[in-house]
N, C-alpha and C positions, 0 to 999 in steps of 0.2 A: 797147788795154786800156781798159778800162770799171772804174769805183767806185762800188758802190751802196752807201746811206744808207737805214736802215730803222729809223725812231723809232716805240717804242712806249711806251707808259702802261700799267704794270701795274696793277691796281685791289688796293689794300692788301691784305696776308694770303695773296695767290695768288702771294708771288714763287716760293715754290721749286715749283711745278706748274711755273710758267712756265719756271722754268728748266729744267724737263726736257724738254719741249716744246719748248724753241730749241736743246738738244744736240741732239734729233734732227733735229732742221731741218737744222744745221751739218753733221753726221755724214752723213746723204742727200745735202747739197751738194756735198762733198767727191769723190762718186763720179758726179760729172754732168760729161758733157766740158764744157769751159771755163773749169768753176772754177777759182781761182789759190790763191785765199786767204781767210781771213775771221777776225771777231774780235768780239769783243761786251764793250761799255764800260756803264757806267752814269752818270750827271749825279752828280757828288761833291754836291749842294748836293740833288738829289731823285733820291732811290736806286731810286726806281720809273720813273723815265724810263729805258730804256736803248736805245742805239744799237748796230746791227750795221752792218758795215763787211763786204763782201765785195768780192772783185776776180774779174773777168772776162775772159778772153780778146777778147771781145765783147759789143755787146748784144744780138745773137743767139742768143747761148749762156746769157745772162741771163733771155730771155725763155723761149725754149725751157723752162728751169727754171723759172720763176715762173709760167707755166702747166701744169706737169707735175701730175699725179694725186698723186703724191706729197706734193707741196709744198701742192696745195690742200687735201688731209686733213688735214694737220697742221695749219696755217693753221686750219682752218675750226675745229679744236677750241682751236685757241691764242685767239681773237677771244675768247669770253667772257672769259676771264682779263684783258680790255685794257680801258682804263676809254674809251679813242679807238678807232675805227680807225686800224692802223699806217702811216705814211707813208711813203712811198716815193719816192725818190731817185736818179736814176741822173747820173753825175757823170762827166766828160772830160776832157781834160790838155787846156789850154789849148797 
């Protein structure tokens, strides 16, 4: 099992677009084999930072998804909304 880390910078005024835009991300993800789990936080001190947290059966399964059609339309319309591009994480159990 795999944990991915996915920091974005919202750019002021565009959270709640964004926010609709990462339900559909999570809502898509959910029906991709592998997926386990996911969850989306935000920095208490800077409420435009926010962190998704998904789990993977693999990073196979991860990848497969993160190059999917799917994932990259949304994606591609979520980036304006981001004041960065989002950074990406994939993370292992020791």
């Amino acid at each position: 099992m795999i944990k991915v880390m996915i920091e974005r910078v919202i750019i002021p005024g565009l959270e709640e677009e964004y926010e609709n835009f990462s339900r559909r991300i999570l809502q898509q993800a959910m029906h991709t084999p592998g997926y386990i789990s996911g969850e989306s936080l935000k920095d208490a001190a800077h409420p435009n930072h926010r962190f998704i947290f998904t789990r993977w059966q693999n990073e196979t399964a991860w990848l497969k998804w993160k190059k999917s059609a799917e994932r990259q339309d949304i994606s591609a319309n979520m980036a304006a909304m981001l004041a960065y591009e989002e950074k990406v994480t994939v993370l292992e159990h020791l």
